[in-house]
MMTF fields as JSON, N, C-alpha, C and O atoms, coordinates in Angstrom:
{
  "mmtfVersion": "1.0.0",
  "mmtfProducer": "UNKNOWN",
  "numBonds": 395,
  "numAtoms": 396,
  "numGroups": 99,
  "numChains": 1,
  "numModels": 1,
  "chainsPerModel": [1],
  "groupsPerChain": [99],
  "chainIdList": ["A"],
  "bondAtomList": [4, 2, 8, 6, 12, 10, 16, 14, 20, 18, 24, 22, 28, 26, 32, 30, 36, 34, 40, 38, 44, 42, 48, 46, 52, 50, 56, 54, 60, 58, 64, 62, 68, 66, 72, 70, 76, 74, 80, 78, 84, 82, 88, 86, 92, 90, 96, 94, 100, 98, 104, 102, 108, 106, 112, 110, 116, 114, 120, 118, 124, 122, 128, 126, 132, 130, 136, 134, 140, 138, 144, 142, 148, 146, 152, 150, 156, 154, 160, 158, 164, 162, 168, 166, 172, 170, 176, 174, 180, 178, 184, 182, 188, 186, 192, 190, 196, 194, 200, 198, 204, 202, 208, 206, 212, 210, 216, 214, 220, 218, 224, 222, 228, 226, 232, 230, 236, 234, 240, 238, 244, 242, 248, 246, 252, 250, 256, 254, 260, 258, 264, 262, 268, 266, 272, 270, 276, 274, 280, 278, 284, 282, 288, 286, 292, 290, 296, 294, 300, 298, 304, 302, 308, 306, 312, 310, 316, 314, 320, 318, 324, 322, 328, 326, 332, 330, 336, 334, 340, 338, 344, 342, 348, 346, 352, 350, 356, 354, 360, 358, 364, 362, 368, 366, 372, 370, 376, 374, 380, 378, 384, 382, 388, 386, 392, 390],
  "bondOrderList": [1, 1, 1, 1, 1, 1, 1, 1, 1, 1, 1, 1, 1, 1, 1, 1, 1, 1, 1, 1, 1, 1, 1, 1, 1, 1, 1, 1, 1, 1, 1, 1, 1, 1, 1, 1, 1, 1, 1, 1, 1, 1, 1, 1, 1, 1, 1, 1, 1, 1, 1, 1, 1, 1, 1, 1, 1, 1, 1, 1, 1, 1, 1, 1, 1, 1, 1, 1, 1, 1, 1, 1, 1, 1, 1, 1, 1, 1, 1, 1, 1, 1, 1, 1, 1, 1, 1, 1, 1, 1, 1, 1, 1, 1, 1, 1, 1, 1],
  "groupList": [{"groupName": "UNK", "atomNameList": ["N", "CA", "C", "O"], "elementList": ["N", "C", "C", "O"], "formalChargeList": [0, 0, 0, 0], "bondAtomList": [1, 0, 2, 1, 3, 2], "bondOrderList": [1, 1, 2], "singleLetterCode": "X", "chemCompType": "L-PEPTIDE LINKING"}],
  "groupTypeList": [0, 0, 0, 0, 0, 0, 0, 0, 0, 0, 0, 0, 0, 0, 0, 0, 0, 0, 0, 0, 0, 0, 0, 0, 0, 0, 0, 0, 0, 0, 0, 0, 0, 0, 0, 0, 0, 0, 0, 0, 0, 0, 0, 0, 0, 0, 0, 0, 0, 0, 0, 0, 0, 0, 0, 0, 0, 0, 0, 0, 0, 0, 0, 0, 0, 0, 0, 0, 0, 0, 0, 0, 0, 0, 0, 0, 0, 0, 0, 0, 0, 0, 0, 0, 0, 0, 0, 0, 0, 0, 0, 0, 0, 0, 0, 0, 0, 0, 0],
  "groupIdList": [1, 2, 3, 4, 5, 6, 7, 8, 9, 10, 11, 12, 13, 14, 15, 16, 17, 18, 19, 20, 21, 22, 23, 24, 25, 26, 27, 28, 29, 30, 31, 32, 33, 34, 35, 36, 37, 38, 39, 40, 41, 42, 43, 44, 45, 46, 47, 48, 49, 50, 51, 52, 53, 54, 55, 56, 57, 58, 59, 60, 61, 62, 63, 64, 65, 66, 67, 68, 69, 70, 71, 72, 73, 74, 75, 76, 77, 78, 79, 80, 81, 82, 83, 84, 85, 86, 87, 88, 89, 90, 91, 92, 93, 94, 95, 96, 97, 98, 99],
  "secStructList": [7, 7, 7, 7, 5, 7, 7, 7, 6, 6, 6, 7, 7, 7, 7, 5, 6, 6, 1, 7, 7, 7, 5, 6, 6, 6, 6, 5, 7, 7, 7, 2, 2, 2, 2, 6, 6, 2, 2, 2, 2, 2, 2, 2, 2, 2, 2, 2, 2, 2, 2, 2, 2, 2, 2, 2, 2, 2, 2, 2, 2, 1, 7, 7, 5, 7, 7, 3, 3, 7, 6, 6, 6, 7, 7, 3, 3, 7, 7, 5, 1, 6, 6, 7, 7, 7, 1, 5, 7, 1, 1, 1, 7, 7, 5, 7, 7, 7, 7],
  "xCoordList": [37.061, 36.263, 34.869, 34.636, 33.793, 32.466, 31.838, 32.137, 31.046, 31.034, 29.451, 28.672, 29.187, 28.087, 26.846, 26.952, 26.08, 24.428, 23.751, 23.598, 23.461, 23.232, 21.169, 20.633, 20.63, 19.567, 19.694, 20.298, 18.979, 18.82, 18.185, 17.327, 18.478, 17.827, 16.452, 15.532, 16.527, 15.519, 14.289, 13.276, 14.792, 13.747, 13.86, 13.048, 14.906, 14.989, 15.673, 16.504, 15.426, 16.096, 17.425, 18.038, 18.066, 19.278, 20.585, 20.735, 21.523, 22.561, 24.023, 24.457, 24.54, 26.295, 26.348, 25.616, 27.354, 27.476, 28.659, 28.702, 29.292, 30.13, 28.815, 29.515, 27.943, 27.361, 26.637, 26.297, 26.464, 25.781, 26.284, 27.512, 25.739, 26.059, 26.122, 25.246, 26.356, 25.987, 24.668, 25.217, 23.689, 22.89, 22.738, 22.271, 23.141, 23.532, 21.96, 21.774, 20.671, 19.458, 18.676, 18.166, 18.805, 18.073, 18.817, 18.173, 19.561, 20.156, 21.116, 21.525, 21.229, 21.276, 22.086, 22.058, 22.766, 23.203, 22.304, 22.17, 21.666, 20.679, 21.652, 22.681, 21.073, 21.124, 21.402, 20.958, 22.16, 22.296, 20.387, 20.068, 19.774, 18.21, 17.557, 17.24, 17.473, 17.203, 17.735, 17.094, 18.962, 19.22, 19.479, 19.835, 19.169, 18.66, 17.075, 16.549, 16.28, 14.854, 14.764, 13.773, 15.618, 15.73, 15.812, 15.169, 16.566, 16.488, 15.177, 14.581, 14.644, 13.345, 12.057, 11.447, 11.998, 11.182, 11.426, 10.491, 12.75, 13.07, 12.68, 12.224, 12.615, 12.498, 10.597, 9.791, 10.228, 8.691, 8.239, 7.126, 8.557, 8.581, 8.611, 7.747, 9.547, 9.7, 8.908, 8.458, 8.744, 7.248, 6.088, 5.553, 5.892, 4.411, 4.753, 4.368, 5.474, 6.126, 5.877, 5.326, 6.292, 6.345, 4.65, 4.275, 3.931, 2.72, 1.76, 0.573, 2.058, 1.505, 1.616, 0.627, 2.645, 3.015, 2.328, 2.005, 1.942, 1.022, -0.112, -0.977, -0.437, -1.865, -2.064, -3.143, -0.972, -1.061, -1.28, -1.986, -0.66, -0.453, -1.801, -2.111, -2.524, -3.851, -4.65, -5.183, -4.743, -5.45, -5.84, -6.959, -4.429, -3.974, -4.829, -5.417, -4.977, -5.375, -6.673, -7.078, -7.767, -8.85, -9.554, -9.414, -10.403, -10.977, -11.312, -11.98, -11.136, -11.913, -13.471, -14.037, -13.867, -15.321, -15.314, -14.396, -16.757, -17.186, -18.234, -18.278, -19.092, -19.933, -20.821, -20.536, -22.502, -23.412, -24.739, -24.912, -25.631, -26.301, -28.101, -28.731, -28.584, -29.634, -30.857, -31.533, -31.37, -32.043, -33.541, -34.391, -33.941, -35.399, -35.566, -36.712, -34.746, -34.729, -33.467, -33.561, -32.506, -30.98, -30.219, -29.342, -30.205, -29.535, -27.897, -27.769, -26.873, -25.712, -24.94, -24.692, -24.523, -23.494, -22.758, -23.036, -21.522, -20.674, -20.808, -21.113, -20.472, -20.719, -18.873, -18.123, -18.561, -17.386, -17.418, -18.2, -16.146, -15.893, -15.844, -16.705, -15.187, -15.401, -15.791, -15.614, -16.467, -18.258, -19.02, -19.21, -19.933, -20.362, -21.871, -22.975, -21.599, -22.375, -21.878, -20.772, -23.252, -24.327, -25.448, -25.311, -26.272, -26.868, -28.102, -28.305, -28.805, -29.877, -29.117, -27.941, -29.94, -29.992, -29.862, -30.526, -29.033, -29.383, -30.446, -30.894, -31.071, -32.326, -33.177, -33.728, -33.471, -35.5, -34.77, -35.531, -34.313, -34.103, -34.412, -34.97, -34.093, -34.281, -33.187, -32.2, -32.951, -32.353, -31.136, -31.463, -30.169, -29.496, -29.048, -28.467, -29.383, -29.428, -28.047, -27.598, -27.137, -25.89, -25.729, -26.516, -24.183, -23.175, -22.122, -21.152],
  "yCoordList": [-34.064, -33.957, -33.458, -32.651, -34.133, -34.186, -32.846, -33.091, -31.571, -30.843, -31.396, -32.089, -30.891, -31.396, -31.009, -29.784, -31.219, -30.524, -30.111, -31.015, -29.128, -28.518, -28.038, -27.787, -28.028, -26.803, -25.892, -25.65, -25.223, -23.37, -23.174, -23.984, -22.352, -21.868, -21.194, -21.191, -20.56, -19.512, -20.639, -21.039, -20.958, -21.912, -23.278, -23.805, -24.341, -25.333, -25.923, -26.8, -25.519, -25.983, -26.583, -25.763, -27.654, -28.041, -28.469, -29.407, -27.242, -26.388, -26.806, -26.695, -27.113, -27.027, -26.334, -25.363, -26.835, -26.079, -24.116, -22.959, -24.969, -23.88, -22.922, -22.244, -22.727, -21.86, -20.861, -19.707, -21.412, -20.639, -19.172, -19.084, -18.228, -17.109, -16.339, -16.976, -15.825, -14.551, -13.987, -13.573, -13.601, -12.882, -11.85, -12.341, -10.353, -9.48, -9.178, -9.106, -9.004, -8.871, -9.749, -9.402, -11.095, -12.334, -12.611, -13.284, -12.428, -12.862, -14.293, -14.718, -14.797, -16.167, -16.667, -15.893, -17.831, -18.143, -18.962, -20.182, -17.795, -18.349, -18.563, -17.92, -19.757, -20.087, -19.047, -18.048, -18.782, -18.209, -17.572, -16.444, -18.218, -18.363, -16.931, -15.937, -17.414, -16.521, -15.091, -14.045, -15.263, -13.685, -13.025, -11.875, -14.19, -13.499, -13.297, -12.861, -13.564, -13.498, -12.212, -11.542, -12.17, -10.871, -9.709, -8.805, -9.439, -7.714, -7.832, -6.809, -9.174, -8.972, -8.111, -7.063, -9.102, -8.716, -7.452, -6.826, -6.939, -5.403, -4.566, -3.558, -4.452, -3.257, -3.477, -2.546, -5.102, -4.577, -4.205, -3.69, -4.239, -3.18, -1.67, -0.952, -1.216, -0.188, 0.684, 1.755, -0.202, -0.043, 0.425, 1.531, -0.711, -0.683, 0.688, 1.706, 0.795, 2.323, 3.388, 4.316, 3.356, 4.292, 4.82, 5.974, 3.932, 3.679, 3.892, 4.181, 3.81, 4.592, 5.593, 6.189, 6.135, 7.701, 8.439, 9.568, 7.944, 8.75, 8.591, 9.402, 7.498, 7.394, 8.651, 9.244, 9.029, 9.584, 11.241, 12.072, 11.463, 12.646, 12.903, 14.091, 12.135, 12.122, 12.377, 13.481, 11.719, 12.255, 13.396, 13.843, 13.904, 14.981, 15.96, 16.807, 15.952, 17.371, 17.165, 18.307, 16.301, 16.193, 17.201, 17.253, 18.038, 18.956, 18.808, 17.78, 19.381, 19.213, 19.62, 20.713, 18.416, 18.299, 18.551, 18.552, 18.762, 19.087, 18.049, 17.178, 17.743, 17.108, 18.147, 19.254, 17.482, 18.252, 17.429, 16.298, 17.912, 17.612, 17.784, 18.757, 17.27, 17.897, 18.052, 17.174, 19.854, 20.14, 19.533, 19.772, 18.959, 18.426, 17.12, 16.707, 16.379, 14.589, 14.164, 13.199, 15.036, 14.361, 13.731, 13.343, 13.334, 12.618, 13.083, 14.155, 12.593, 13.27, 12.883, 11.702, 13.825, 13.57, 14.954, 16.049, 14.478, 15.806, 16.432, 15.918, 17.931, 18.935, 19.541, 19.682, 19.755, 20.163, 21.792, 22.611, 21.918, 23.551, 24.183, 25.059, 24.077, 24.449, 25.16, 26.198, 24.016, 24.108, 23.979, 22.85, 24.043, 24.241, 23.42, 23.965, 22.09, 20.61, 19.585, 19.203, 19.128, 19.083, 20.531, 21.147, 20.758, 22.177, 21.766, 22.121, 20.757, 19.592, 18.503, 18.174, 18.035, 16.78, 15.729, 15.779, 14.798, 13.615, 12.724, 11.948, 12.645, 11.831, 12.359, 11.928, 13.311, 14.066, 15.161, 14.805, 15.703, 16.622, 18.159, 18.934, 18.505, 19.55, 20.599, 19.977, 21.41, 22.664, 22.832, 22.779, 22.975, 23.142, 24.682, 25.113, 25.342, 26.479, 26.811, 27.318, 26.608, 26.706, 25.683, 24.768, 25.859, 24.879, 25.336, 24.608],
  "zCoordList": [-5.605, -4.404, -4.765, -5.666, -3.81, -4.601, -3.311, -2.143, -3.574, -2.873, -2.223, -2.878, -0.731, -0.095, -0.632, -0.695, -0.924, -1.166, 0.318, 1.139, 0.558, 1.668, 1.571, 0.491, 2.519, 1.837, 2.455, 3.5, 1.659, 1.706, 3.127, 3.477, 3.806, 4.769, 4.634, 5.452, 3.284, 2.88, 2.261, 2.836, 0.912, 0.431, 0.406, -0.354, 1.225, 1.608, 0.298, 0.535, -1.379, -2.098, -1.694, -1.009, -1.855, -2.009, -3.023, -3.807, -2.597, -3.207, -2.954, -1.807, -3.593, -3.338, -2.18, -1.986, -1.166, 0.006, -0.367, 0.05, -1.324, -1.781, -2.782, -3.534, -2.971, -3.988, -2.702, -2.962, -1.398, -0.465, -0.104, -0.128, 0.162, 0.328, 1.683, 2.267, 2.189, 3.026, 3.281, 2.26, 3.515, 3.514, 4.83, 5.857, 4.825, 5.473, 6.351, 7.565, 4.86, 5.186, 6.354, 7.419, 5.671, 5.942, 7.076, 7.882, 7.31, 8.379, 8.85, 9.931, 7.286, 7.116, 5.782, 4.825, 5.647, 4.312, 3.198, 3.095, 2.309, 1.25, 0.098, -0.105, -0.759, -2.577, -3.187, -2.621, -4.456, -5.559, -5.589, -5.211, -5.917, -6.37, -5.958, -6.611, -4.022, -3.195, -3.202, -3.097, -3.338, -3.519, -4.905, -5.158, -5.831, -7.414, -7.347, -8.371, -6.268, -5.994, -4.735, -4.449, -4.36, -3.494, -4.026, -3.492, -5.134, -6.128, -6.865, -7.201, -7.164, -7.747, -6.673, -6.884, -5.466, -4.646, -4.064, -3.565, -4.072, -3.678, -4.672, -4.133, -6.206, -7.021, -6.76, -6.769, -6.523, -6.482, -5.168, -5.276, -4.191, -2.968, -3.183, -2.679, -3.886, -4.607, -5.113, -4.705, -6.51, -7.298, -6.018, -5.931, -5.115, -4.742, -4.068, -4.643, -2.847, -2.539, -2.978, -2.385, -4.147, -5.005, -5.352, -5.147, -5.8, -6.643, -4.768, -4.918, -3.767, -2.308, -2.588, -3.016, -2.498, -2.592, -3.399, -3.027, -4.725, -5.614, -5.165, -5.495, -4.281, -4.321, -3.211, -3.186, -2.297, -0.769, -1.423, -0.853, -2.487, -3.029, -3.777, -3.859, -4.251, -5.272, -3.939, -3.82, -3.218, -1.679, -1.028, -0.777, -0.732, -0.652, -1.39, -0.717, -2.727, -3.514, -3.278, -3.059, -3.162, -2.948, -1.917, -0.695, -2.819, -2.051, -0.521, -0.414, 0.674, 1.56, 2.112, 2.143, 2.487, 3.061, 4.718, 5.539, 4.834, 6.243, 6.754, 5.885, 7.758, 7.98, 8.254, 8.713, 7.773, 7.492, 8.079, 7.627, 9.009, 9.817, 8.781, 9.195, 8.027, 8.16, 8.606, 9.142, 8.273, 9.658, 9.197, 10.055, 8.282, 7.978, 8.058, 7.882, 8.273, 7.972, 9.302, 10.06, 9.288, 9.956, 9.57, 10.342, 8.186, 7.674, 7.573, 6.981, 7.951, 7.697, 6.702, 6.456, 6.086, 5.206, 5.066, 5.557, 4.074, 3.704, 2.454, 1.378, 2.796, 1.803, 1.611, 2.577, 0.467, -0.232, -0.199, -0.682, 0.636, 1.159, -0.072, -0.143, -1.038, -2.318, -3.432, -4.071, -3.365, -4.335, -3.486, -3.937, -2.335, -1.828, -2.431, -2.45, -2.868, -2.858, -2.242, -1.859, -2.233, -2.707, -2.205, -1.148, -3.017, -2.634, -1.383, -0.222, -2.427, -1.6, -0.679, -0.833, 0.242, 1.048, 0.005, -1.03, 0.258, -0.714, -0.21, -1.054, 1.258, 1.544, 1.062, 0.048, 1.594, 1.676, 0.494, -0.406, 0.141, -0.798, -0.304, -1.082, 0.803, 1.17, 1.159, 1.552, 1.007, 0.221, 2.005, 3.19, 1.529, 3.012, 2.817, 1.822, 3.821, 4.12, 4.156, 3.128, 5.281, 6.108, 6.601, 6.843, 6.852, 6.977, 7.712, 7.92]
}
């Protein structure tokens, strides 16, 4: 008995009807292929996940700034609670008093 060739729901490839699977996720019966392409695309979900999280955490430690009005030009920008720079304006170069 010759088994049917079916396609995939997922990537339309067409598969032995008997090689089709389950898919609990997808919602649907995908190829061998698809769900040997599914743990791929999950560990790099992962990865990228993962590789957020550091970026969210590198963020995180970044000193905090204030907004800074200045009083000779108006130009605004931010000054770092910190270190307490920039000392000057970065437009007109004028010396900022307080903050």
């Amino acid at each position: 008995m010759q088994d049917v060739m079916v396609p995939c729901k997922k990537c339309g490839n067409k598969v032995p009807a008997s090689s089709l699977k389950q898919d609990i996720d997808e919602r649907m019966v995908i190829c061998p292929d698809c769900i040997k392409n599914k743990g791929i695309h999950k560990e790099i979900k992962e990865e990228v996940f993962r590789k957020k999280e550091e970026n969210r955490i590198v963020e995180e430690e970044k000193p905090a700034k204030i907004a800074h009005k200045c009083t000779s030009c108006g130009y605004k920008f931010k000054i770092d609670i910190e270190t307490k720079k920039p000392k000057n304006c970065p437009y007109c170069n004028a010396r900022v008093m307080s903050f």
